[in-house]
N, CA, C and O atoms as CSV, one atom per row, in Angstrom:
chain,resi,resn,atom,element,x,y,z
A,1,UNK,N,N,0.828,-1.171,0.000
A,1,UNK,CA,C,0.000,0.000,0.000
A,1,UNK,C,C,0.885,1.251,0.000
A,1,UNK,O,O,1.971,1.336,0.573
A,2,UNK,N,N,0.232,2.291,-0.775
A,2,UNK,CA,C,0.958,3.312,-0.178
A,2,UNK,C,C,0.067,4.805,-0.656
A,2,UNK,O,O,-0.787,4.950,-1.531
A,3,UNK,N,N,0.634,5.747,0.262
A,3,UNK,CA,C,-0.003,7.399,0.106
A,3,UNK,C,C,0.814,7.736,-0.116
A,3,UNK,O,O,1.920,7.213,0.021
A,4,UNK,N,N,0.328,9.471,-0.850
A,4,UNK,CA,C,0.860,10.377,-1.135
A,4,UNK,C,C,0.210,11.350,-0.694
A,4,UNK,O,O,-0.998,11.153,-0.828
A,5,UNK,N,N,0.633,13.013,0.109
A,5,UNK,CA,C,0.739,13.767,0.676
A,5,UNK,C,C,0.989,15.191,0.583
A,5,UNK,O,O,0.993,15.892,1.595
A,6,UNK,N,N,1.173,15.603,-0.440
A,6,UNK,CA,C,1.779,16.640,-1.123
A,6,UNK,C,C,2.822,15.947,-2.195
A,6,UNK,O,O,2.522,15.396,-3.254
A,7,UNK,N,N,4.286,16.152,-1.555
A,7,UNK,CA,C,4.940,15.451,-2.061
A,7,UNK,C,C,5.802,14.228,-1.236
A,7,UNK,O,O,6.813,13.670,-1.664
A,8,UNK,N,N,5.266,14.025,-0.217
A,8,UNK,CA,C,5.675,13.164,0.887
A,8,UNK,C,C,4.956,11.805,0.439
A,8,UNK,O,O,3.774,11.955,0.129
A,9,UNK,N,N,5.426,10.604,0.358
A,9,UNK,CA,C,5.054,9.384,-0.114
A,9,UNK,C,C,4.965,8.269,1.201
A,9,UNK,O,O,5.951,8.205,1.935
A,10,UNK,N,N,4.187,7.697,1.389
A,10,UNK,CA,C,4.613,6.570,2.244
A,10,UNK,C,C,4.352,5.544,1.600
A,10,UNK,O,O,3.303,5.570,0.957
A,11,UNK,N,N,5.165,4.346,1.546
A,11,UNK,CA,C,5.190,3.228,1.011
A,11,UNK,C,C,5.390,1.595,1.972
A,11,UNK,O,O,6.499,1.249,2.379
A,12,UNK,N,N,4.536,1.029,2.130
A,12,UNK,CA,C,4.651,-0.683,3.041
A,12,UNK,C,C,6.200,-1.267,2.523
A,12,UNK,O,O,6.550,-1.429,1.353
A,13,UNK,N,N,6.865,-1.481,3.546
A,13,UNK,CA,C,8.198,-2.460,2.664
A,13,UNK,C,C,7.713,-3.325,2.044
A,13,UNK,O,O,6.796,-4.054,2.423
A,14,UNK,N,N,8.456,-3.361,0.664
A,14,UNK,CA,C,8.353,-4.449,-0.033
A,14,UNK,C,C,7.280,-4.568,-0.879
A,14,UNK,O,O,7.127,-5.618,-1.503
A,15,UNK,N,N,6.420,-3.544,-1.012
A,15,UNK,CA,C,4.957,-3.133,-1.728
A,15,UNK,C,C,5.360,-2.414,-2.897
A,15,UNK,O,O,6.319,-1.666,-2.707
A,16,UNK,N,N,4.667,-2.448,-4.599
A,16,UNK,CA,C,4.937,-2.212,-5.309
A,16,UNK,C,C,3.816,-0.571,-5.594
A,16,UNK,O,O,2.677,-0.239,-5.268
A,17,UNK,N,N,5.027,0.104,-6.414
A,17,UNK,CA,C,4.285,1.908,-6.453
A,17,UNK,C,C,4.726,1.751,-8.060
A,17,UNK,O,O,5.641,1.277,-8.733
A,18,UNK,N,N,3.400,2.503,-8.230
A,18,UNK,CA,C,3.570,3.385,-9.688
A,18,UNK,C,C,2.838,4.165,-9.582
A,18,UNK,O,O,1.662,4.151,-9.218
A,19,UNK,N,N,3.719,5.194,-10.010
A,19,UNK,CA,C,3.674,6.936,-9.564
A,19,UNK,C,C,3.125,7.571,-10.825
A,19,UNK,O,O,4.041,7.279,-11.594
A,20,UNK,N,N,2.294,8.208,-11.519
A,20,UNK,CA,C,2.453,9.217,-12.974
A,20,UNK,C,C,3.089,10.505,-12.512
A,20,UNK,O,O,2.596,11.210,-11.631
A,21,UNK,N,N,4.506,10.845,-13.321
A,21,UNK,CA,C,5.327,11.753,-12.782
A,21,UNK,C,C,4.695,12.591,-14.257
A,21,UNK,O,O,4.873,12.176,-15.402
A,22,UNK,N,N,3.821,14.033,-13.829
A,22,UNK,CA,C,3.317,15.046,-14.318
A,22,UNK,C,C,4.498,16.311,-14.358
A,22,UNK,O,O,4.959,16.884,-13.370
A,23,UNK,N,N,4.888,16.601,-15.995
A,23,UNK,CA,C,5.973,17.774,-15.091
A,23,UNK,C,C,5.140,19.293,-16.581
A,23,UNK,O,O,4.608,19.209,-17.688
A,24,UNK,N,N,5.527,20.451,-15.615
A,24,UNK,CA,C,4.921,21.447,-16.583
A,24,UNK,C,C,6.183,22.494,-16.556
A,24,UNK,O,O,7.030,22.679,-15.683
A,25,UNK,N,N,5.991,23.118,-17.851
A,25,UNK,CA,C,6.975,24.076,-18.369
A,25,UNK,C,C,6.530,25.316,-18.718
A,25,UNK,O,O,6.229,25.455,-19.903
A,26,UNK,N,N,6.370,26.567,-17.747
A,26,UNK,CA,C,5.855,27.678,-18.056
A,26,UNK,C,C,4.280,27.468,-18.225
A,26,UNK,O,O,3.533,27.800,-19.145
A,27,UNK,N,N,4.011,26.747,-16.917
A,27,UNK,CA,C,2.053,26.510,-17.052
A,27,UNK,C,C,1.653,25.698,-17.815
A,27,UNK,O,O,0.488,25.326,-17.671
A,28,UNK,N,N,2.601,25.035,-19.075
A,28,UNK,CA,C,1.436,24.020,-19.523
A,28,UNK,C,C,2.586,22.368,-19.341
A,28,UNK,O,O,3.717,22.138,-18.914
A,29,UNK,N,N,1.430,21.542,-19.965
A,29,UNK,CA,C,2.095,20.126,-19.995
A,29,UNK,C,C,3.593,20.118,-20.546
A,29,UNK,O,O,3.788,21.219,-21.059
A,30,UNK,N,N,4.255,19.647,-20.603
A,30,UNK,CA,C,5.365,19.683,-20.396
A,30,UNK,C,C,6.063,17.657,-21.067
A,30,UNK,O,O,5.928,16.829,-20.166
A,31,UNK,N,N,6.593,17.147,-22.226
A,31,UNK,CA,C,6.972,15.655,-22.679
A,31,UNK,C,C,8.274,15.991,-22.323
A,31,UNK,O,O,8.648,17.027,-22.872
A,32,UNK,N,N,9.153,15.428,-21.538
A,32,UNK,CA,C,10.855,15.369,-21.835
A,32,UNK,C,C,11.063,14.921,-23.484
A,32,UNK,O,O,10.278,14.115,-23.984
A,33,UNK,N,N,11.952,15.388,-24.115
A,33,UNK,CA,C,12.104,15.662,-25.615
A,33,UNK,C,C,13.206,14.002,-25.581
A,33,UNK,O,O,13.731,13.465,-24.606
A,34,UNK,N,N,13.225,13.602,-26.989
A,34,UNK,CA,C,14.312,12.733,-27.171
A,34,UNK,C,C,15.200,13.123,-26.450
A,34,UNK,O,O,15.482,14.309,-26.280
A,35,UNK,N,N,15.911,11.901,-25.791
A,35,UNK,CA,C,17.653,12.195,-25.661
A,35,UNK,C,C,17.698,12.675,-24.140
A,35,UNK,O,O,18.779,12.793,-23.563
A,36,UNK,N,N,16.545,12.932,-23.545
A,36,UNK,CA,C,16.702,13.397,-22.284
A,36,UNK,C,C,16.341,11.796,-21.281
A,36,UNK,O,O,16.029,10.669,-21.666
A,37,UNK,N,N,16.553,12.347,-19.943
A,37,UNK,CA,C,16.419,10.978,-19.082
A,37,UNK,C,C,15.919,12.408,-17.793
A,37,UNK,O,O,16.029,13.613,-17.566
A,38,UNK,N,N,15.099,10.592,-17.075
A,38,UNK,CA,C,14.403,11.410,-15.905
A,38,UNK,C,C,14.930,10.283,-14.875
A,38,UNK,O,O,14.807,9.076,-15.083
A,39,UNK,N,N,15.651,10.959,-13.515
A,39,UNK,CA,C,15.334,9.857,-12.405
A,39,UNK,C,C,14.974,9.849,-11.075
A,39,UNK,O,O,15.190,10.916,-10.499
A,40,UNK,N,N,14.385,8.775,-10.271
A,40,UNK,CA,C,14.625,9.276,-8.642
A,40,UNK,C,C,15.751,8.882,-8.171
A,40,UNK,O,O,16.300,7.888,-8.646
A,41,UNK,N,N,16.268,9.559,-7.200
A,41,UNK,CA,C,17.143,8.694,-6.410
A,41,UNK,C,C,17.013,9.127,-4.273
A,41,UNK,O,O,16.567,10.106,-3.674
A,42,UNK,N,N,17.362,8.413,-4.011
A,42,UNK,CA,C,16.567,8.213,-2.470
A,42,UNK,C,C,18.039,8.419,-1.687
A,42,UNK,O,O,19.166,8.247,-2.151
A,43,UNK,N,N,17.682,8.804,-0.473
A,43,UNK,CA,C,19.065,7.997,0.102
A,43,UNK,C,C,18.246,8.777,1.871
A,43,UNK,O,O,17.156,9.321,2.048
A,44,UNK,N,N,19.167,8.531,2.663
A,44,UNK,CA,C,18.882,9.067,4.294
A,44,UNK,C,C,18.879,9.940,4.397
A,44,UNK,O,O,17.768,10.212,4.850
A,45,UNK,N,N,19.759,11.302,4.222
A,45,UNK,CA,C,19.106,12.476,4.035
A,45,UNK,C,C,20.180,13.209,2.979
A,45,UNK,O,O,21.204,12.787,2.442
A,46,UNK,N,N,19.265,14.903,2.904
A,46,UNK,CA,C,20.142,15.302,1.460
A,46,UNK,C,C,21.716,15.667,1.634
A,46,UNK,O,O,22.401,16.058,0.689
A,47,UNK,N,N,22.186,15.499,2.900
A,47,UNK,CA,C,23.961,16.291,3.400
A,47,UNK,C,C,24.792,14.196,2.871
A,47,UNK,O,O,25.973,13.851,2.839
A,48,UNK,N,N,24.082,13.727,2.706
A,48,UNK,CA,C,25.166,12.519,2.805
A,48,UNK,C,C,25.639,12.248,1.311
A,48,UNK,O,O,24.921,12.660,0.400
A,49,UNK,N,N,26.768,11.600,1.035
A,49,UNK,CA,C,28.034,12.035,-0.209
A,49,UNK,C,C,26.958,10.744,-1.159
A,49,UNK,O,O,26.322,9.945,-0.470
A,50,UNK,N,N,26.871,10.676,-2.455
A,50,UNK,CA,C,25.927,10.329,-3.763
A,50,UNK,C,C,26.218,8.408,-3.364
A,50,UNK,O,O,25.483,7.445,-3.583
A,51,UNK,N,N,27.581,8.488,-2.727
A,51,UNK,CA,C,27.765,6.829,-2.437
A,51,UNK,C,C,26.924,6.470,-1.454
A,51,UNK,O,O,26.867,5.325,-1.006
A,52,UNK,N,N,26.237,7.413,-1.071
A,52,UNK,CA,C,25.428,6.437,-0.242
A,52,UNK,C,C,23.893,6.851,-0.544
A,52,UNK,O,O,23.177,7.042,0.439
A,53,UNK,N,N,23.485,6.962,-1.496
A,53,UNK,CA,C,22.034,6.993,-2.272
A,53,UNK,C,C,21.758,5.221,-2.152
A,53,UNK,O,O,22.552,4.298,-2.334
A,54,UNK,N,N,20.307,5.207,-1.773
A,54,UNK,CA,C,19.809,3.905,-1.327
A,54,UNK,C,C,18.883,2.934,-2.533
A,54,UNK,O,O,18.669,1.722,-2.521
A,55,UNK,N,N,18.418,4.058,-3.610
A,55,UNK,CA,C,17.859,4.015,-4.500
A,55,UNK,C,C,17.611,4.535,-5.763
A,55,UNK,O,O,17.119,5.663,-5.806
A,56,UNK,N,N,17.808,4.050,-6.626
A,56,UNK,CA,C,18.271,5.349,-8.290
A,56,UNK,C,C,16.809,4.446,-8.708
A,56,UNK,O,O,16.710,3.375,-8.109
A,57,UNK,N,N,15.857,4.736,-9.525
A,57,UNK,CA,C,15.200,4.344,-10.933
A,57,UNK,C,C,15.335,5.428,-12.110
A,57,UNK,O,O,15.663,6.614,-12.077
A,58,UNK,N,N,15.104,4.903,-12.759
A,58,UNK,CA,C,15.014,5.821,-14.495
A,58,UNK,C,C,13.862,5.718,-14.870
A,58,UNK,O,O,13.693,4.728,-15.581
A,59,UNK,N,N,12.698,6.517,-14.642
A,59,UNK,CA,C,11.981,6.916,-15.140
A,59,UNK,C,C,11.531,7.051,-16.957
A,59,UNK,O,O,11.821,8.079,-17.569
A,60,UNK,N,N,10.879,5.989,-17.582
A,60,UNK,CA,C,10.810,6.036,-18.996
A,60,UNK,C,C,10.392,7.448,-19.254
A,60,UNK,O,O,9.551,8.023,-18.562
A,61,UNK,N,N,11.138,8.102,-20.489
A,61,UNK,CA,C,10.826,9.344,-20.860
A,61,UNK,C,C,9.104,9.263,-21.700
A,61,UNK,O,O,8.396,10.270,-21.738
A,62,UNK,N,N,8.706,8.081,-22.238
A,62,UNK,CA,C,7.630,7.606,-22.663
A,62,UNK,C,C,6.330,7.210,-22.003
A,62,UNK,O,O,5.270,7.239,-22.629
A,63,UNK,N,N,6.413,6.834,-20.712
A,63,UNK,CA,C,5.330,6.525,-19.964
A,63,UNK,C,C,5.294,7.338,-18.905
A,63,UNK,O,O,4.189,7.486,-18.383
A,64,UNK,N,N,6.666,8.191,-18.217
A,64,UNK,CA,C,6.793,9.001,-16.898
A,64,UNK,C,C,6.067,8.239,-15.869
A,64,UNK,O,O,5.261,8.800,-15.125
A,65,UNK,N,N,6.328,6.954,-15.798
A,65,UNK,CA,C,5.812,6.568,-14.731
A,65,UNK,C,C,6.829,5.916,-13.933
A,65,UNK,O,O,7.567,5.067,-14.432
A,66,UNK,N,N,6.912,6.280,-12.675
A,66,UNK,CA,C,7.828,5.692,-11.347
A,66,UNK,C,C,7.515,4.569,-11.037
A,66,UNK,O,O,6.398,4.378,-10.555
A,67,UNK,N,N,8.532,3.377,-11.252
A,67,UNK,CA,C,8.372,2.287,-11.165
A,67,UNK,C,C,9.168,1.797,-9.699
A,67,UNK,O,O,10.357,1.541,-9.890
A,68,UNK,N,N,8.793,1.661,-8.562
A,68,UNK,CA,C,9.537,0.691,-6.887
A,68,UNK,C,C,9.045,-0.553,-7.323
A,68,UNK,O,O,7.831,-0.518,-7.523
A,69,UNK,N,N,9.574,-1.634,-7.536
A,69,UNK,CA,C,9.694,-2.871,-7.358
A,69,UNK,C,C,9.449,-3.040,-6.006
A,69,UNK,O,O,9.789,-2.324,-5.064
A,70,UNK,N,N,8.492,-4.613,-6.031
A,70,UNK,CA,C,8.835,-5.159,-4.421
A,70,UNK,C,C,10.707,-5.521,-3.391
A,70,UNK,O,O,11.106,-5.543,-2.226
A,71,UNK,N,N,11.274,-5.730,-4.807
A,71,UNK,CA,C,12.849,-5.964,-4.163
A,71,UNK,C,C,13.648,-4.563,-4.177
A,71,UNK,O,O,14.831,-4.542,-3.838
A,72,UNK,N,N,13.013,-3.467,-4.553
A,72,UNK,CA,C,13.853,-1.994,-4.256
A,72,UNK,C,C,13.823,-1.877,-2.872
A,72,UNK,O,O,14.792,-1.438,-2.252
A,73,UNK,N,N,12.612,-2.295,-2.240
A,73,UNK,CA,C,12.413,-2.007,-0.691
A,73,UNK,C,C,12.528,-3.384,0.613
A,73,UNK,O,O,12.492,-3.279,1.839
A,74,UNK,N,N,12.640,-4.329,-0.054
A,74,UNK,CA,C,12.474,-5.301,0.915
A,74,UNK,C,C,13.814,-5.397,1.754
A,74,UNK,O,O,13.746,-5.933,2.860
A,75,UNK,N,N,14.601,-5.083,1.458
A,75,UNK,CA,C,15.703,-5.505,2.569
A,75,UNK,C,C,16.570,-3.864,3.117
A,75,UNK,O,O,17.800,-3.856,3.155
A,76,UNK,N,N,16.012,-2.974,3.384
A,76,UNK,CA,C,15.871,-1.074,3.568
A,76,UNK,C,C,15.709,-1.823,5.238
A,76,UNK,O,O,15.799,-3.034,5.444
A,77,UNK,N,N,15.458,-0.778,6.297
A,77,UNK,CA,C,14.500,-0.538,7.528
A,77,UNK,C,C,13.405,-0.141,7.592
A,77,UNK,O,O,13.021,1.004,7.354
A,78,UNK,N,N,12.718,-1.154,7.959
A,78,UNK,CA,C,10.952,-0.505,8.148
A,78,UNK,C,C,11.257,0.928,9.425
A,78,UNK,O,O,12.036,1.020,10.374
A,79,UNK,N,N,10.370,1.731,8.929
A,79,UNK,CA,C,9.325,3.234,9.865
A,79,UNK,C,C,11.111,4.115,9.601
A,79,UNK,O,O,11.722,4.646,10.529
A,80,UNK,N,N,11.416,4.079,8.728
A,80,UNK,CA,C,12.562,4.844,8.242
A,80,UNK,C,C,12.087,5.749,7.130
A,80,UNK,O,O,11.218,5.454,6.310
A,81,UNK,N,N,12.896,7.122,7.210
A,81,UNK,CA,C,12.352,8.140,6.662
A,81,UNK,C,C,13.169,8.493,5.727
A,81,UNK,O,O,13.948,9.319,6.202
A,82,UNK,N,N,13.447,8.236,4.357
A,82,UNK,CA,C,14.445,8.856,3.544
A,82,UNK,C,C,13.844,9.772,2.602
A,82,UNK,O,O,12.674,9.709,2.222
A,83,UNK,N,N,15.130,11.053,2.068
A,83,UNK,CA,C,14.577,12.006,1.257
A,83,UNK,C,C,14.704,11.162,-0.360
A,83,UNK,O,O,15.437,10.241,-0.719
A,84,UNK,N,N,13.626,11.959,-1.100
A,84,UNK,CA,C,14.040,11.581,-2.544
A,84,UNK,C,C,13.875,13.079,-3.539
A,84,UNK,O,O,13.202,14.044,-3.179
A,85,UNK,N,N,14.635,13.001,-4.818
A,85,UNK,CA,C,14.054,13.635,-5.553
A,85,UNK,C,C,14.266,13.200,-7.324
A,85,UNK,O,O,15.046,12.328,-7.705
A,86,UNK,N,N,13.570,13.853,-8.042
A,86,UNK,CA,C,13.558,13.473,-9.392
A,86,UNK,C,C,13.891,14.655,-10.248
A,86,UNK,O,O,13.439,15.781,-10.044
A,87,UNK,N,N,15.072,14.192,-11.653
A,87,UNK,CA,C,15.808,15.199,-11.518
A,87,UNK,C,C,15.871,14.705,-13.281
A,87,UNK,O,O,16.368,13.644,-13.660
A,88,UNK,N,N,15.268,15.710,-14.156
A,88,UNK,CA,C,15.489,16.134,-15.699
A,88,UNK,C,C,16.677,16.300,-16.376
A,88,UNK,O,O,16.912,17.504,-16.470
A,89,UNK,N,N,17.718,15.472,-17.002
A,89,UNK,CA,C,18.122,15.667,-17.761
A,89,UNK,C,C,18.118,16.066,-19.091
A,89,UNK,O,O,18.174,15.018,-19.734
A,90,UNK,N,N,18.077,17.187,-19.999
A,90,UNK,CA,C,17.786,17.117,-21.177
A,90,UNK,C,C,18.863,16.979,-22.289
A,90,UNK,O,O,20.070,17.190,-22.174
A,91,UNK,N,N,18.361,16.688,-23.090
A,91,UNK,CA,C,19.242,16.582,-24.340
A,91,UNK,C,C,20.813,17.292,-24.473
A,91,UNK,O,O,21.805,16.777,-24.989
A,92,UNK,N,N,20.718,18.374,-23.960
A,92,UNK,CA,C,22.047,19.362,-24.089
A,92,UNK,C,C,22.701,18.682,-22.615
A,92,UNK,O,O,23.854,19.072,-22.430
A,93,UNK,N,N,22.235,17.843,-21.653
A,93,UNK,CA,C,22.712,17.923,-20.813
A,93,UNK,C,C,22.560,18.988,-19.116
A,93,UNK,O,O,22.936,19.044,-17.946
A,94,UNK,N,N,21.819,19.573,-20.037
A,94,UNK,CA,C,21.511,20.702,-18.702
A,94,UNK,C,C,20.384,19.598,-17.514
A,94,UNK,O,O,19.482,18.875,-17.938
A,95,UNK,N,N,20.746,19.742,-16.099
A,95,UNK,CA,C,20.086,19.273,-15.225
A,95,UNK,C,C,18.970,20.197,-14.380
A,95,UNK,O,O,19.315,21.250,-13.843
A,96,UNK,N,N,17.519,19.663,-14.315
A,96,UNK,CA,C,16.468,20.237,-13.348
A,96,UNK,C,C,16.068,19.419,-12.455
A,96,UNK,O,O,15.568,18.353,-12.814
A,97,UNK,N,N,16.232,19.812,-10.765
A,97,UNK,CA,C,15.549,18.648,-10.154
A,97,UNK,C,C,14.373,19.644,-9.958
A,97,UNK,O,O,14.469,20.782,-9.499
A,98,UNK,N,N,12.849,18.794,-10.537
A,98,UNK,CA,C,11.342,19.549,-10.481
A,98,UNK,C,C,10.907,18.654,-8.966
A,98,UNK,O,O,10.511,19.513,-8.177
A,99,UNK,N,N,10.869,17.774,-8.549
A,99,UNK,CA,C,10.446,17.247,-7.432
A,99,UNK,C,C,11.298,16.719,-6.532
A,99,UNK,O,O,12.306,16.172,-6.978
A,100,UNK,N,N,11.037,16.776,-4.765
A,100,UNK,CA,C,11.627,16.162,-4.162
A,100,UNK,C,C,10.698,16.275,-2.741
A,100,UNK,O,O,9.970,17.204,-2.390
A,101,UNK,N,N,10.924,15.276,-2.206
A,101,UNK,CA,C,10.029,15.311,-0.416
A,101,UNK,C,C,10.306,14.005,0.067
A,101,UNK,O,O,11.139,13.438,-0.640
A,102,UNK,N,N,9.835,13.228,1.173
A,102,UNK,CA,C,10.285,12.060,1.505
A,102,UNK,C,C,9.251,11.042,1.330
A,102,UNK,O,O,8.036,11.051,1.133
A,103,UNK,N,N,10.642,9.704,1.549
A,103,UNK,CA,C,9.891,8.664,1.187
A,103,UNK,C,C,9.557,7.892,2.719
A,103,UNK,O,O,10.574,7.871,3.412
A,104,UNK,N,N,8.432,7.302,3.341
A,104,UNK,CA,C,8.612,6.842,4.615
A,104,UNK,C,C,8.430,5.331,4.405
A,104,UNK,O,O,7.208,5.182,4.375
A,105,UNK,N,N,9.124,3.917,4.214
A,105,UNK,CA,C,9.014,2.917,4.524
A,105,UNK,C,C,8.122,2.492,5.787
A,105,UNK,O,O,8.397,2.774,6.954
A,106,UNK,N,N,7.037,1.783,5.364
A,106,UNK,CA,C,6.044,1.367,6.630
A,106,UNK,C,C,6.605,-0.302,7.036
A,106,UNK,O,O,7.578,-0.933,6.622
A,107,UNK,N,N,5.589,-0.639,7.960
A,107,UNK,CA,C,6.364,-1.901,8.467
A,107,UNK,C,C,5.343,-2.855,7.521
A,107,UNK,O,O,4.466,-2.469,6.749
A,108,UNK,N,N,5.790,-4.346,7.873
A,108,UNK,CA,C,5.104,-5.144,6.780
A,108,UNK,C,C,5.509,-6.617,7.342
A,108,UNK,O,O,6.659,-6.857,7.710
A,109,UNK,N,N,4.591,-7.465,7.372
A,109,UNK,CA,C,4.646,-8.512,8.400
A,109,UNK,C,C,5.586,-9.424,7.829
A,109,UNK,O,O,6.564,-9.797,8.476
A,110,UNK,N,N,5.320,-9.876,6.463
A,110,UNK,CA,C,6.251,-11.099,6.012
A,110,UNK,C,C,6.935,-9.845,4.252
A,110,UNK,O,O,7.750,-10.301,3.449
């Protein structure tokens, strides 16, 4: 199972999410163009060095949908709070991170 909050997510360990990641450019809809890439990446909080990010996906530039697998989360700490954000690469290379807030792992029996 999981909620969303604004941009605060909670997710059951080991429970599968798909997210539709909506992004807009000067008020309207907004496609990442060929050649660009979108991703999340997670980790404990935002001061700690990129080696210790807990979670990267790549976001298809075609479907924008956020894909957590049940095995992205199953072996993490349950009622643990990590930040995430998702971050636009485009074609030239120039980087935008448009979203970020946390992710909270819930507990989960088996």
């Amino acid at each position: 199972m999981y909620s969303i909050k604004n941009s605060d997510i909670f997710l059951t360990r080991g429970d599968s999410l798909f997210l539709q990641i909506n992004l807009t450019k000067d008020g309207e809809s907004y496609t990442p163009e060929e050649g660009s890439s979108v991703r999340f990446a997670m980790k404990a909080k935002y001061s700690d060095p990129d080696e210790k990010i807990v979670l990267v996906k790549q976001i298809p530039i075609d479907t924008m949908i956020l894909e957590i697998k049940p095995d992205d989360t199953k072996n993490l700490p349950m009622k643990k709070t990590y930040v995430y954000d998702i971050e636009l690469t485009d074609s030239l290379g120039h980087k935008y991170t448009f979203l970020f807030g946390t992710l909270t792992l819930g507990e989960e029996v088996l």
